[in-house]
C-alpha positions, -999 to 999 in steps of 0.1 A, spaced: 0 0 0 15 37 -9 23 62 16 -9 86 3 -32 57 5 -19 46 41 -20 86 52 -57 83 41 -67 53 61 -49 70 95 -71 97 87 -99 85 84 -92 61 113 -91 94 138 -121 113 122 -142 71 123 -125 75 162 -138 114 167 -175 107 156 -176 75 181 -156 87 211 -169 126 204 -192 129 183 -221 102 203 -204 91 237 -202 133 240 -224 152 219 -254 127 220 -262 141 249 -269 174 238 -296 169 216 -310 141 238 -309 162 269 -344 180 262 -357 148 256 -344 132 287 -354 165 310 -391 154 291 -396 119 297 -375 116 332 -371 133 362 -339 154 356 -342 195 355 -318 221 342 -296 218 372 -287 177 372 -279 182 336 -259 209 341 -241 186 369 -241 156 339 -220 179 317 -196 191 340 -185 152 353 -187 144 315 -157 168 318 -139 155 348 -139 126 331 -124 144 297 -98 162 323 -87 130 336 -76 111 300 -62 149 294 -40 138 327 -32 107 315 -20 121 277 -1 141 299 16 119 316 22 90 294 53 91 271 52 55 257 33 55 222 28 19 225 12 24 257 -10 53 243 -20 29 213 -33 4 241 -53 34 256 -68 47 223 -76 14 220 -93 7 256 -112 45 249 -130 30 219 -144 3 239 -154 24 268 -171 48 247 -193 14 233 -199 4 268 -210 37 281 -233 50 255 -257 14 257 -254 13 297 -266 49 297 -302 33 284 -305 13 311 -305 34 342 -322 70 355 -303 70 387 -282 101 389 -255 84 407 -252 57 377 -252 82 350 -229 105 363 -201 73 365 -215 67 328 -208 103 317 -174 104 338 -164 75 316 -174 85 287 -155 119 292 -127 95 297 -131 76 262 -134 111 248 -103 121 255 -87 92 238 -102 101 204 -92 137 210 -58 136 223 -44 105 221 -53 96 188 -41 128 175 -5 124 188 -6 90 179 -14 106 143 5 139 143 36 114 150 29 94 120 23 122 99 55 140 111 75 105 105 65 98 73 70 140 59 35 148 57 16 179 63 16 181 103 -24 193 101 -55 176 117 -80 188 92 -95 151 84 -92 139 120 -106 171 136 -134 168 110 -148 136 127 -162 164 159 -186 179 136 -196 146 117 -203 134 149 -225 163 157 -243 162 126 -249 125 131 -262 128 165 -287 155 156 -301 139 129 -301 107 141 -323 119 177 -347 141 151 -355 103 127 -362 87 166 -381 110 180 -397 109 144 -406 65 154 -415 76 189 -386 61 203 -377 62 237 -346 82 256 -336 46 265 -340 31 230 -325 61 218 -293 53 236 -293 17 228 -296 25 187 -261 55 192 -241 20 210 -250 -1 179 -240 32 157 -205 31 177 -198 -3 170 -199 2 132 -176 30 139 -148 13 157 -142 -13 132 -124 11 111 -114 36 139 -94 0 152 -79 -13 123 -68 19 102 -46 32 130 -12 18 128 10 7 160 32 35 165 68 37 158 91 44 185 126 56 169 138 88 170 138 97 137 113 100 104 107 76 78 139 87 60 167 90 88 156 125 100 162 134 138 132 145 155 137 177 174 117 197 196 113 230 200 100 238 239 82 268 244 85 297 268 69 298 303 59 331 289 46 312 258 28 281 282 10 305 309 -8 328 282 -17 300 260 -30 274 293 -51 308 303 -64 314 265 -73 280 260 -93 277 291 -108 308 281 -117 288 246 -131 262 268 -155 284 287 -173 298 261 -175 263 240 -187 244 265 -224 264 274 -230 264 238 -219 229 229 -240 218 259 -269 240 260 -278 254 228 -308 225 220 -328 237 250 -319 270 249 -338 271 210 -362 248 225 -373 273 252 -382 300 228 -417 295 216 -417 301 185 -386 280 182 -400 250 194 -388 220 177 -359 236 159 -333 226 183 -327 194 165 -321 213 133 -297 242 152 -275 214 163 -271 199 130 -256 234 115 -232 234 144 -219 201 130 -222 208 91 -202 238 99 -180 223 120 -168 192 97 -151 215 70 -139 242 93 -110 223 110 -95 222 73 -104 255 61 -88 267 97 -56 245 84 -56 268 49 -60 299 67 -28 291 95 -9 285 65 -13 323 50 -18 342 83 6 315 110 -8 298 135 -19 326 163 -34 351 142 -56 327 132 -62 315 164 -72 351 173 -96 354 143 -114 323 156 -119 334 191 -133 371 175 -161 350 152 -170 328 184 -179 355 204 -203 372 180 -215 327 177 -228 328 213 -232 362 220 -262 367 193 -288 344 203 -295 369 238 -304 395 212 -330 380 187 -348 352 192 -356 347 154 -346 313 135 -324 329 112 -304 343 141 -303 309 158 -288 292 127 -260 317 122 -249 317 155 -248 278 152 -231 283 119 -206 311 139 -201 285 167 -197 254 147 -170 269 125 -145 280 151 -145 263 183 -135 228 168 -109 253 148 -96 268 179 -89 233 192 -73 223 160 -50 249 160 -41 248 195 -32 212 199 -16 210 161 8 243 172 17 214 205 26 188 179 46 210 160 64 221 191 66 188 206 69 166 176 86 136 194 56 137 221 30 157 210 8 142 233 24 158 263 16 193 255 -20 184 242 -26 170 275 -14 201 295 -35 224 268 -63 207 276 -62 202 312 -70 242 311 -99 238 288 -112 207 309 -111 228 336 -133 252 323 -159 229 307 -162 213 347 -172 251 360 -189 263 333 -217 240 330 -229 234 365 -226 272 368 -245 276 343 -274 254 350 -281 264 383 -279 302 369 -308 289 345 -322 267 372 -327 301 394 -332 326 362 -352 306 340 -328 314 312 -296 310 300 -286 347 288 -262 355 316 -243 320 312 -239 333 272 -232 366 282 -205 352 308 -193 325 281 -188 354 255 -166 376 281 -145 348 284 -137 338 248 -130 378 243 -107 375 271 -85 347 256 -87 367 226 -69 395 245 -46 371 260 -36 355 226 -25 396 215 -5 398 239 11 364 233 18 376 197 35 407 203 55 393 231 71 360 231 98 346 206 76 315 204 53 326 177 81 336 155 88 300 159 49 289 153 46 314 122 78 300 104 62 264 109 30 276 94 52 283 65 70 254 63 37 235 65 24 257 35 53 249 16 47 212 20 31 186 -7 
C-alpha cells in the first residue's frame, strides 16, 4: 500500500474514532438532553451537573495524555477508549439513577479524550515521520460529523417515537460500526527517533511566557465552547416560537463544523498559526453572543453556523501548534493544553445550570461564556507581540504551507 493511501486510512481512522468517542459518547447528549429533561425526572440543574462530570472525566484522559510518554502504551489506551465509549453509551439506556449516569458520563469523558488527544498524537507522530503535512484537518473533522450524526439521528427517533432509553441503545450499535475502522486503520506506533527517511526529531519547547498565556487562552476557549456545545438544543427549544428547531440548530453546528478544521488548516498557512487562532476566538464571540439579542430562526442558525465553525478550529490549531512544538511527544503538550480547557468545561456547566435553574434562562451563562472567549482573545495579542515562540509557530505555518 502507498504512503498517500496509508496517510488516508490513518485519517480516516481518527475522524471514524472522533464521531464514536466525540461525536455520540459526547455530543449525544446534547440533543437528547431535552428529551431526557421530558420523559424523566432530571431539570436544568442535574444536567448541568451531567455535563460538567462528563468533563472530569475528559480532564482525567487529558492527565493521563499528559503523563504517558510510551506510544505503544497510548495505542493500548486509544484502543481501551473505543471500547469504553461502546460500553458507556448502551449502559446509559438502562438506568435513570443520577449516581449511575454521572459514573456513565465520567467515563465517557474519559473515552473522549482518547479520540481527541491520544489519537491525534498518535497521528500527528505518524504524519510528522513519514513527511507529511503536520495538520489535523480530516481527523478534527470527525467532531462535527459526529454532531451532525447525532442530531439527525435523535430528530429520525423522536420521528418512530422512540424512547430516551431506545435512543441510547440505537447510538451504542452506531459506535460499533464505527470502531471497526477507527481500530484497524490506526497503525502501531513507531518508537525511533527519527522520520521515515533517517531524520532526527527535534523539539522546539516553548516559553513559560509562551505556556502560561496559551494554558489561560485556552481555558478561556473552553469556557465559552462548552455552554454552547452543551446547551444550545434547549436553549432554541425554550423560545416559543422556536420550538422544535433545536434538532435542526444542532445539526448546522456540526455541518459547519466538519469542513472548518480544514479551512482553519488553509488559513494558519497564510496568516501563521496565532493570528488565526485570534480570528477564531473574535467569530466565536459574536457565535454565542447573538442568540441573547434576537430570538428569530435565522439568528439561531447563524450563530450555530458562527459556533460550529471556530470552536473545533480553535482546538485544532491549539493542539496541532503542541505537535509542531513537541513533535517527538505531542501528546504531552496536548494534555497540559487541555487540562486548562477541561477545567473550564467542569465550571462552566454546572454554573450555568443552576444560573438557568434560578433565572429561567440562560442569557447570563452566554453573556459570561462570551466575556470569556473575548478574554482569551486579548490574552492570545498579547502572546503575539511578546514572546519569541510565535516567531517560531509562524515559520512552521510556513513550512507546513510549503509542503506537498
Amino acid at each position: 500500500m502507498n504512503h498517500s493511501t496509508t496517510r488516508i486510512k490513518v485519517l480516516l481512522a481518527g475522524l471514524f474514532s472522533q464521531i464514536l468517542c466525540v461525536g455520540i459518547a459526547r455530543f449525544a447528549y446534547t440533543p437528547l438532553l431535552p428529551v431526557m429533561q421530558d420523559q424523566t425526572w432530571m431539570g436544568d440543574a442535574e444536567g448541568g451537573w451531567l455535563a460538567a462530570i462528563n468533563y472530569v472525566g475528559y480532564m482525567l484522559g487529558a492527565l493521563i495524555a499528559a503523563s504517558v510518554s510510551d506510544l505503544k502504551l497510548k495505542d493500548t489506551l486509544y484502543r481501551f477508549g473505543l471500547v469504553t465509549a461502546i460500553v458507556t453509551t448502551a449502559a446509559m439506556a438502562f438506568t435513570d439513577n443520577m449516581l449511575l449516569w454521572s459514573i456513565l458520563r465520567f467515563l465517557s469523558g474519559l473515552s473522549s479524550a482518547g479520540s481527541m488527544l491520544i489519537a491525534s498524537g498518535l497521528i500527528l507522530n505518524w504524519l510528522i515521520r513519514h513527511h507529511h503535512r503536520s495538520e489535523l484537518g480530516i481527523h478534527f473533522s470527525g467532531v462535527g460529523i459526529g454532531i451532525v450524526v447525532a442530531a439527525i439521528a435523535v430528530e429520525l427517533m423522536l420521528r418512530w417515537s422512540l424512547s430516551w432509553s431506545e435512543q441510547w441503545l440505537w447510538f451504542s450499535l452506531i459506535a460499533v460500526i464505527l470502531a471497526i475502522p477507527a481500530w484497524l486503520w490506526l497503525p502501531k506506533p513507531d518508537t525511533a527517533p527519527t522520520t521515515s527517511t533517517g531524520q532526527a526529531l527535534q523539539d522546539n519547547p516553548p516559553t513559560k511566557k509562551f505556556m502560561r498565556l496559551m494554558l489561560a487562552a485556552y481555558f478561556c476557549a473552553g469556557y465559552g465552547y462548552v455552554i454552547s456545545a452543551t446547551f444550545i438544543v434547549t436553549i432554541v427549544e425554550r423560545i416559543p416560537a422556536l420550538s422544535g428547531m433545536g434538532a435542526l440548530t444542532f445539526a448546522v453546528v456540526g455541518l459547519a463544523a466538519a469542513p472548518a478544521v480544514m479551512n482553519w488548516d488553509l488559513i494558519a498557512r497564510k496568516l501563521g498559526y496565532l493570528n488565526a487562532l485570534i480570528l477564531a476566538y473574535s467569530l466565536q464571540i459574536a457565535g454565542i453572543v447573538l442568540p441573547t439579542f434576537y430570538h428569530s430562526l435565522e439568528v439561531a442558525l447563524f450563530s450555530a453556523l458562527l459556533f460550529g465553525g471556530t470552536f473545533v478550529g480553535c482546538v485544532s490549531l491549539v493542539l496541532t501548534m503542541a505537535g509542531r512544538l513537541y513533535p517527538t511527544k505531542p501528546a504531552k503538550l496536548m494534555g497540559k493544553m487541555t487540562l486548562s480547557y477541561g477545567a473550564a468545561q467542569v465550571i462552566a456547566p454546572a454554573l450555568t445550570g443552576m444560573i438557568a435553574e434560578q433565572t429561567g434562562y440562560y442569557d447570563i451563562g452566554l453573556w459570561l461564556a462570551g466575556g470569556f472567549v473575548a478574554l482569551g482573545t486579548l490574552l492570545i495579542v498579547w502572546l503575539k507581540f511578546s514572546d519569541r515562540t510565535a516567531h517560531i509557530l509562524d515559520e512552521s505555518a510556513r513550512l507546513a504551507a510549503a509542503k506537498s
